[in-house]
N, C-alpha and C positions, 0 to 999 in steps of 0.2 A: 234243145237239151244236148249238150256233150256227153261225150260215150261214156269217161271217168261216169257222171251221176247216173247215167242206163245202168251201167255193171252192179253201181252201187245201189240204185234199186232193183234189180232183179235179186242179188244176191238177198237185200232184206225183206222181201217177197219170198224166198223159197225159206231163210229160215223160221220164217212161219208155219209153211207145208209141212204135213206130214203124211199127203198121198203119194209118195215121190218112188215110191217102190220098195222092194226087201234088198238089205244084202246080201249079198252072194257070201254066206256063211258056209258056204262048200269050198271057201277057199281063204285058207289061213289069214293071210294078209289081211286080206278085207272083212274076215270076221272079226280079226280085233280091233276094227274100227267103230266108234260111235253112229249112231244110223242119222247124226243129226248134224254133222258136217257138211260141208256145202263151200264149195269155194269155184271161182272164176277167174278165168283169168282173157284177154281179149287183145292181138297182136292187132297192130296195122301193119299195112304196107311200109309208112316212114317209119317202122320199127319200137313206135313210141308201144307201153305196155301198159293197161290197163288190167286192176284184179281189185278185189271185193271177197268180201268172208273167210272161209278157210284155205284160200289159195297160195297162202303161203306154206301151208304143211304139207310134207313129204307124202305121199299116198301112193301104192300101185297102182299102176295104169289098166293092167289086163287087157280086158275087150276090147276098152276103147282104143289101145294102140293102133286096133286094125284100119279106125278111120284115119290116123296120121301114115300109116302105109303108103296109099297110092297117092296121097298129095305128097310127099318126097320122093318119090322116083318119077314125077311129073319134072322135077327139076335137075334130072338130069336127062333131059333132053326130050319127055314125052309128052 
């Protein structure tokens, strides 16, 4: 299986789900979101890019940002 059709079934696999959790409706942004969006997106190393579902639309990041944190300051020298 290449990765393109992995993305492409997970992403059609989750918009089935509806255990997937609540939003965070304590925070503007993300309460005027749909609870049924769902998007992917998957970097390689050769830079090629891989996404599925709503991975194209704009969304705040929040929380999540703090996992992209310490992988960019690994690349500057740690």
């Amino acid at each position: 299986m290449d990765i393109t059709q992995l993305v492409e079934e997970i992403a059609a696999d989750m918009a089935t789900r509806r255990e997937r959790g609540r939003v965070a409706d304590y925070i503007p942004p993300l309460a005027a979101l749909p609870d049924s969006k769902f998007g992917i997106a998957v970097v390689l190393k050769d830079g090629s890019v891989h996404t599925a579902g709503d991975a194209h639309e704009p969304f705040s990041v929040q929380s999540i940002s703090k996992v992209f944190c310490p992988d960019a300051g690994t690349g500057y020298g740690g």
